[in-house]
ZAMAR-363432 format. One line per 8 residues: number of its first residue (from 0); their letters; for each residue y, x, z negated of N, C-alpha, C, CB. Coordinates in steps of 0.1 Angstrom, whole numbers, plus 5000, padded with zeros to 4 digits. Glycine has a CB too. Example, Ala and Ser with C-alpha at 12.3 -4.5 7.8 and 13.67 -1.06 7.14 Angstrom:
0 = AS = 4943 5132 4922 4955 5123 4922 4967 5132 4922 4955 5113 4910; 4978 5128 4929 4989 5137 4929 5000 5129 4921 4994 5141 4943
This chain:
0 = XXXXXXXX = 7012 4937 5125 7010 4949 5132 6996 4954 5129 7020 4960 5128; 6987 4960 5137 6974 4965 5135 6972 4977 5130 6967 4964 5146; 6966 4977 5122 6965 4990 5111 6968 5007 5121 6945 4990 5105; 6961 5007 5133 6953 5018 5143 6965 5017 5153 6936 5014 5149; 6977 5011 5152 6985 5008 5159 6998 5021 5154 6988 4991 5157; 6999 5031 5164 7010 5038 5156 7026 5037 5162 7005 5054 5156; 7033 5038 5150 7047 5030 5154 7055 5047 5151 7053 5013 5142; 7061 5045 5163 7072 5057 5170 7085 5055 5169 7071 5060 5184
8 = XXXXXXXX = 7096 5059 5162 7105 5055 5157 7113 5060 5175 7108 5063 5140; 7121 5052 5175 7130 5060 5191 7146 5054 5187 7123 5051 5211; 7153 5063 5181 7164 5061 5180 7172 5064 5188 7166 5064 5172; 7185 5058 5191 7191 5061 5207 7198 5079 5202 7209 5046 5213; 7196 5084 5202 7203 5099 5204 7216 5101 5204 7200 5105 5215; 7223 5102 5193 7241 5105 5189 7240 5115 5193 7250 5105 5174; 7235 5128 5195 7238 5140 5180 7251 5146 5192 7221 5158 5172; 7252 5141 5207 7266 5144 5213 7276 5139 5210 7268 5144 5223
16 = XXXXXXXX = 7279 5127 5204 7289 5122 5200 7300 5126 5187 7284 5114 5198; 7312 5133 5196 7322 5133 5186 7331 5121 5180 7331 5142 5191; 7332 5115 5171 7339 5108 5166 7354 5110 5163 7333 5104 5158; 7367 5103 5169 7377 5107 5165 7381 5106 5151 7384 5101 5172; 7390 5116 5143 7395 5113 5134 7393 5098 5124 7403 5115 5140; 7400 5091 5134 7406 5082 5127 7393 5073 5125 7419 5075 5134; 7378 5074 5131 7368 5063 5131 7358 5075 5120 7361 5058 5150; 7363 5086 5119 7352 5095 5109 7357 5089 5091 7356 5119 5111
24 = XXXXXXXX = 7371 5088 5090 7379 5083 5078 7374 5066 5076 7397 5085 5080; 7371 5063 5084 7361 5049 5085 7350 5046 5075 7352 5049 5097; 7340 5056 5079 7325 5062 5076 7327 5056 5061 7323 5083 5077; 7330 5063 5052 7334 5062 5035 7337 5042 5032 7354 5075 5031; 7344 5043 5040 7346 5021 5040 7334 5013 5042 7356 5013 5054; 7334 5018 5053 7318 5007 5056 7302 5015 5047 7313 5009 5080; 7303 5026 5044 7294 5033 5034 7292 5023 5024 7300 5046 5027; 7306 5020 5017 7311 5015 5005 7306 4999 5004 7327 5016 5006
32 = XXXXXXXX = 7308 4995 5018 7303 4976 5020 7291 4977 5023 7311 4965 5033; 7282 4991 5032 7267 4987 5032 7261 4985 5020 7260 4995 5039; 7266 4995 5011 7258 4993 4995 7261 4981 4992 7263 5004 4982; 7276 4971 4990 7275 4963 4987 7270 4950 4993 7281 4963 4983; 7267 4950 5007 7258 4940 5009 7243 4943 5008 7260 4935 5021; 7238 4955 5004 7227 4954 4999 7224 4955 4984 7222 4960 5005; 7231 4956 4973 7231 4952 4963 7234 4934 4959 7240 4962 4958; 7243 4933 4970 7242 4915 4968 7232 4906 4968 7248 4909 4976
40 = XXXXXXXX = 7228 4916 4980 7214 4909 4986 7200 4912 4976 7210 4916 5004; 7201 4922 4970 7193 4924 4960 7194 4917 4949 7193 4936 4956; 7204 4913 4947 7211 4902 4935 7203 4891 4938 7230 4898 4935; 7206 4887 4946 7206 4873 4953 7186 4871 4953 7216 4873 4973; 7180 4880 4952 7168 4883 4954 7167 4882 4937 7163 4897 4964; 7172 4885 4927 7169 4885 4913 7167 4902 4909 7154 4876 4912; 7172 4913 4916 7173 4925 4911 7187 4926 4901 7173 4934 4924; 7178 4935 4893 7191 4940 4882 7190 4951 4881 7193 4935 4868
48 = XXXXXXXX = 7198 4959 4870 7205 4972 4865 7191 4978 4857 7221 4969 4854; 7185 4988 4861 7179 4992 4849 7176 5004 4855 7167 4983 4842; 7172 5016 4841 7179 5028 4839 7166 5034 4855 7178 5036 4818; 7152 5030 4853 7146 5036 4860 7141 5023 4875 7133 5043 4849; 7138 5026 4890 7130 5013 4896 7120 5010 4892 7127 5011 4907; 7120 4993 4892 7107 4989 4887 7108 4979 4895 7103 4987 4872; 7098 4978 4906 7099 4967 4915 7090 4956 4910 7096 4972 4930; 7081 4958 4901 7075 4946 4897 7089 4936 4887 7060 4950 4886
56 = XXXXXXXX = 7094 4942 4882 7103 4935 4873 7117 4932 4875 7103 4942 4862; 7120 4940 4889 7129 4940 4898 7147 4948 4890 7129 4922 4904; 7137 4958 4888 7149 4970 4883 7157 4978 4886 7147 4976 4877; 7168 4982 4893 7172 4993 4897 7183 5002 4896 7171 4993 4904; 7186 5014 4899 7196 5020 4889 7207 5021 4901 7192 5036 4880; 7206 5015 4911 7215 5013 4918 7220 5002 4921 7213 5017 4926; 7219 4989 4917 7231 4981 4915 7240 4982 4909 7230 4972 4912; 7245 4991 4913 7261 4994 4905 7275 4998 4912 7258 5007 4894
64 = XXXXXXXX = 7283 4994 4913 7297 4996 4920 7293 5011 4929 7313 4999 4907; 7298 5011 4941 7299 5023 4949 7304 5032 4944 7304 5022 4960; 7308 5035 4936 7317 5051 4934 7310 5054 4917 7341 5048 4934; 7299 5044 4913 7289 5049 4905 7276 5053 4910 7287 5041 4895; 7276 5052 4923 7262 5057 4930 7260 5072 4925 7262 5057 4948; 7251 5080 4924 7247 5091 4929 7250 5097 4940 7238 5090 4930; 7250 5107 4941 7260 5114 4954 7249 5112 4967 7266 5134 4950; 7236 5113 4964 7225 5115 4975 7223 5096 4976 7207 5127 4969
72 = XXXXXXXX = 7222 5091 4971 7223 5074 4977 7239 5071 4984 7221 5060 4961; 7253 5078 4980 7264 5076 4986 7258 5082 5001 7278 5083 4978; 7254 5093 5004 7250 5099 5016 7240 5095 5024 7247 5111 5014; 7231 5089 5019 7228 5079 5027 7231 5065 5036 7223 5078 5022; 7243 5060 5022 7252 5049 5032 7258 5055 5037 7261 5039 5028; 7267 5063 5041 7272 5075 5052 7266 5078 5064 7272 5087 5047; 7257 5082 5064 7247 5084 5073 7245 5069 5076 7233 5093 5068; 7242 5059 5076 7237 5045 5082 7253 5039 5085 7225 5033 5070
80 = XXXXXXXX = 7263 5042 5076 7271 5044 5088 7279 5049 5100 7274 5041 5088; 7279 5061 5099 7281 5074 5106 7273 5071 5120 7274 5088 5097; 7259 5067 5120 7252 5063 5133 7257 5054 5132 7237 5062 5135; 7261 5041 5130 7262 5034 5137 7272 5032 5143 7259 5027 5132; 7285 5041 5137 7300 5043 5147 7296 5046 5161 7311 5057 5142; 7288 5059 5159 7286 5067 5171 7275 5059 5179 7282 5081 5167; 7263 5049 5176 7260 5039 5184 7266 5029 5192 7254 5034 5180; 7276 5028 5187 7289 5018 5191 7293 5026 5204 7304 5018 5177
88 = XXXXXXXX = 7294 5038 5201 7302 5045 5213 7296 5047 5220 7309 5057 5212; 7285 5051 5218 7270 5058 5228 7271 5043 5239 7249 5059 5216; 7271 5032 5230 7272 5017 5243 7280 5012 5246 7268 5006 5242; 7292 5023 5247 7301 5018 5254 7313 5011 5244 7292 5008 5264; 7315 5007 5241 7322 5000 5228 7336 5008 5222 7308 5000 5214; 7346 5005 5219 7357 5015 5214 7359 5002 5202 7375 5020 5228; 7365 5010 5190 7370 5003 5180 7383 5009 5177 7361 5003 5169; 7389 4997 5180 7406 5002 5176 7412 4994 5164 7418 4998 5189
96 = XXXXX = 7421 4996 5154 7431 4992 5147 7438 4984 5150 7438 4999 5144; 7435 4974 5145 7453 4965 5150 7465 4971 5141 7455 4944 5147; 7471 4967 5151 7489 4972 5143 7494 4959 5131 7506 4973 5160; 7495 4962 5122 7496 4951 5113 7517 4945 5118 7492 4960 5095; 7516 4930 5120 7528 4929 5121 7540 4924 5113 7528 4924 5127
């Protein structure tokens, strides 16, 4: 990308989207698996546990099980998946349950 080149973020626009019930109790699940595929993926890159980041030495205090996050990193996986329910819907898309048999 060219230095003088300015990049404009254009996200598709939720903020009308109500989510039913049952896809808001979702949110907290897939929260839960975004952290862990990106702690895996940080693994898998050679990141570890350490108390402060240190990206030269590849340290961070967030590889650690989801329900030891920090409450403002949990709310962030919330939010990335919260949009993305409601991008689902915005294009059209329904997600349903199957009925277990």
């Amino acid at each position: 990308m060219e230095k003088d080149r300015e990049y404009i973020p254009r996200p598709v626009n939720t903020e009308h989207v109500q989510l039913p019930e049952d896809l808001i109790s979702l949110t907290e699940k897939i929260a839960e698996n975004i952290h862990n595929v990106w702690a895996y993926g940080r693994m898998q890159e050679g990141w570890r546990w350490g108390e402060v980041r240190d990206d030269r030495l590849k340290l961070t205090p967030c590889v650690v099980p989801y329900e030891e996050l920090p409450e403002n990193e949990k709310e962030y996986d919330r939010r990335t998946a919260m949009e993305s329910l409601k991008l689902i819907t915005v294009l059209g898309y329904t997600i349903e349950k199957k009925e277990k048999k």
